[in-house]
C-alpha positions in Angstrom: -14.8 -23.5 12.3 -13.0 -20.6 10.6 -14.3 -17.1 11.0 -15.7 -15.5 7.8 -14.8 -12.4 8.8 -11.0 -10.8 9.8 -10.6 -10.9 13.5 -10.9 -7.5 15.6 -7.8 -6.2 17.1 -7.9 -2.8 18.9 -4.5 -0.9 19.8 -3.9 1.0 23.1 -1.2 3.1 23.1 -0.4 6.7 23.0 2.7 6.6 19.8 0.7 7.9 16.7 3.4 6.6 14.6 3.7 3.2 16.1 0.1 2.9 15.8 -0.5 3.7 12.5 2.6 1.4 11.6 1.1 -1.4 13.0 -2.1 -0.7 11.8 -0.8 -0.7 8.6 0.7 -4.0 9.6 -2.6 -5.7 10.5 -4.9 -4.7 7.9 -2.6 -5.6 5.3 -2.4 -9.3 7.3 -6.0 -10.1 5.3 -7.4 -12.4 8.3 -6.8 -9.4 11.2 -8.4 -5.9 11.0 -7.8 -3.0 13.4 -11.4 -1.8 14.6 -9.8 0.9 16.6 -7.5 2.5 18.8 -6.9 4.6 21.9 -4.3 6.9 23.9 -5.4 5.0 27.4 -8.0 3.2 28.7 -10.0 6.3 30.1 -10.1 7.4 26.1 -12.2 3.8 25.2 -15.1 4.7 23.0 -18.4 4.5 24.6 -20.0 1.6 22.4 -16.5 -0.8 22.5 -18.1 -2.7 25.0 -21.4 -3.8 22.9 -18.6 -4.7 20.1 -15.9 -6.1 21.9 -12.4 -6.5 20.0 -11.2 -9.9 19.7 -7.9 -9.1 21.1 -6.5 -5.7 22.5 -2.8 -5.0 22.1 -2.1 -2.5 25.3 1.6 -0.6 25.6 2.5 -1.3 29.1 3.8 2.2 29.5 1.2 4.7 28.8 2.2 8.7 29.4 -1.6 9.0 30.8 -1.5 6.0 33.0 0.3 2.8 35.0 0.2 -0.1 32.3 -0.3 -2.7 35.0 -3.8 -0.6 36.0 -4.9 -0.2 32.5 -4.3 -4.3 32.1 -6.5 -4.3 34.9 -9.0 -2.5 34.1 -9.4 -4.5 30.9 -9.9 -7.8 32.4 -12.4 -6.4 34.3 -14.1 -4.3 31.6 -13.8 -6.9 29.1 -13.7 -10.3 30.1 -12.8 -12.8 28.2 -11.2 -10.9 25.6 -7.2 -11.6 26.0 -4.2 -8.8 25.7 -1.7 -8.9 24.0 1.2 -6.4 25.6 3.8 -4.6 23.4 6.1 -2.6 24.9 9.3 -1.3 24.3 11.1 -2.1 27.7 12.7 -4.5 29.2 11.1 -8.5 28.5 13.4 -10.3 31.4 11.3 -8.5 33.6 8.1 -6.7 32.5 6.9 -10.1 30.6 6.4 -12.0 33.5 4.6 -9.6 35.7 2.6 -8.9 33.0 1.3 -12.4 32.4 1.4 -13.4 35.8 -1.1 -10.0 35.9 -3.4 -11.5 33.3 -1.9 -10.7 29.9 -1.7 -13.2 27.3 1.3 -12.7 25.7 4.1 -9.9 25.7 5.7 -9.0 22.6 8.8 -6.6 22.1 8.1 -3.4 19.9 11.8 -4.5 17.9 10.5 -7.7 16.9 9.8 -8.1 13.3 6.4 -7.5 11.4 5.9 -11.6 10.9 6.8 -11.9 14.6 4.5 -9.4 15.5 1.7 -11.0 13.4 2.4 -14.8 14.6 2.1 -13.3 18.3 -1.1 -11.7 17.4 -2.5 -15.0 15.6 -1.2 -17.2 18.6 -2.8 -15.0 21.0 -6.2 -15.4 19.5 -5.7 -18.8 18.9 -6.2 -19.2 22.9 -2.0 -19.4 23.3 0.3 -17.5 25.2 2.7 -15.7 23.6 6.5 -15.0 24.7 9.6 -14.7 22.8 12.3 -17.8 22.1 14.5 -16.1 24.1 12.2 -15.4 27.2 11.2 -19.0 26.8 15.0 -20.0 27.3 15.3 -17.7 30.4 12.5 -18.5 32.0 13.3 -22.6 31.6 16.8 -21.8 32.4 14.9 -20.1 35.9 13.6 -23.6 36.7 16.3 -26.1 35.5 19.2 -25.8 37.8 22.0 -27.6 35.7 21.3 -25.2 33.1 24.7 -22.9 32.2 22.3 -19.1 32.3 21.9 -18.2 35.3 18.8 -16.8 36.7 17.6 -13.3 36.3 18.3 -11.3 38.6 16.9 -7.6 39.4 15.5 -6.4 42.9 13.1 -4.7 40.8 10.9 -8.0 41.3 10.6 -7.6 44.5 8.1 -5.2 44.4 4.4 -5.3 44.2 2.6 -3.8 40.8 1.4 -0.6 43.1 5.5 -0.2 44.3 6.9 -0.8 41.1 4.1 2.2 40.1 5.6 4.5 42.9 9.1 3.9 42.0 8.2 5.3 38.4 6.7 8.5 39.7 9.5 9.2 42.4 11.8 8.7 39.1 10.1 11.5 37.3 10.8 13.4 40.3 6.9 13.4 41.5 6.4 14.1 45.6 4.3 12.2 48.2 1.8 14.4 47.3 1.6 14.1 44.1 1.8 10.4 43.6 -1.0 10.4 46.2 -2.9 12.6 43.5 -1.9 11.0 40.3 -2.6 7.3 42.2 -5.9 8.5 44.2 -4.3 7.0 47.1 -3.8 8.8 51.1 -0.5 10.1 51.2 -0.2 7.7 54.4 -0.5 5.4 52.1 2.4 6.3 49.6 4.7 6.7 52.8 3.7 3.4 53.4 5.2 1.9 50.3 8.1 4.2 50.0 8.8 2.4 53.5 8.4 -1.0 52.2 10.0 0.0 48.9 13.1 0.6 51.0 12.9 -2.6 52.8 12.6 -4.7 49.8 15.5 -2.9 47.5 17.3 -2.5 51.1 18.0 1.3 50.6 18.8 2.7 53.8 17.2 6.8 53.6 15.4 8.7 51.4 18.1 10.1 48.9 19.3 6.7 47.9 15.6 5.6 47.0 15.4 8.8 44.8 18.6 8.1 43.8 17.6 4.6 42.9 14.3 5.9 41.1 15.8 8.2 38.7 18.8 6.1 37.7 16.0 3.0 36.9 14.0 5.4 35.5 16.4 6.6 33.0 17.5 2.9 32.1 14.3 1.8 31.5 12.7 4.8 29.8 10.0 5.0 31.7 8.3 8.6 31.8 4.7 9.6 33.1 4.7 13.3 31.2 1.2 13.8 32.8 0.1 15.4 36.4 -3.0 13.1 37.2 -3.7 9.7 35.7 
């Protein structure tokens, strides 16, 4: 049955422009409305959870916060009520980890308005939602006659938590401080610089700083804040 009434999206992300474009975008759609929107997850509004959206739209690189938390935290806040991830940075890589972490689709902030709506509209049609030419590199992943070869980045080696530390050492952040900003026991963030190591085989220290800030500055991928 078709709803009488335009479905609920709420936007998460901390761009003022890019949220008021695509709110613009939405509620000029006729069947989608925009009930709200946020800087982070922390910054939800109290009563969201007695009226649930009908579909989030969460940047996966928030200044406040790790994106792959925040997707986190809204599965578990919200169940049932899918995400839609849009994000500036890199599909290849960020798309699947973000659907194999829960999200239901993963749309690029350069596609165009009617792309952005049909992901939307697939999305809350119970679909997932990737781009034609993730599709072909994902198939092209799992079909070993096909001409494009794989993806490859050591990047996907690491777990969500790594991939997390890697991004603060980037932004030039010390044990200490990612310990702070990821309320973990420094121990702990020694522990997966180790591993970190290991897995993008990086023999010392200054060639996983090294590493860090150079991926860092490719990707675009800043934490401007002290704590999460």
């Amino acid at each position: 049955m078709k709803k009488s009434h335009p479905a609920q999206v709420f936007i998460i992300d901390d761009h003022p422009v890019l949220v008021a474009g695509l709110t613009a975008l939405i509620e000029k759609a006729g069947d989608l409305a925009v009930s709200g929107s946020a800087e982070s997850t922390d910054a939800l509004p109290d009563n969201l959870r007695a009226a649930p959206p009908d579909l989030f739209i969460l940047d996966i690189h928030l200044k406040s916060s790790d994106g792959f938390e925040a997707l986190k935290q809204l599965q578990q806040r919200f169940t049932g009520t899918p995400v839609l991830v849009f994000s500036m940075h890199d599909e290849s890589f960020y798309a699947e980890r973000a659907l194999q972490s829960g999200a239901r689709g993963y749309l690029m902030k350069t596609e165009d308005p009617g792309q952005i709506l049909k992901a939307i509209r697939k999305v809350l049609g119970g679909e997932f939602y990737v781009s034609s030419r993730l599709q072909s590199l994902l198939f092209a992943q799992l079909d070993s006659s096909s001409p494009t070869p794989p993806i490859k980045n050591p990047i996907r080696k690491l777990t969500n938590r790594e991939l997390q530390v890697i991004q603060l050492i980037g932004n030039g952040k010390n044990n200490r401080e990612i310990a702070a900003i990821m309320n973990i026991r420094l121990k702990t963030v020694e522990a997966h610089r180790f591993r970190i190591k290991e897995k993008l085989n990086l023999k010392h220290s200054t060639e996983l700083i090294q590493f860090a800030v150079h991926w860092v500055q490719r990707e675009g991928v800043f934490h401007n804040n002290a704590s999460a």
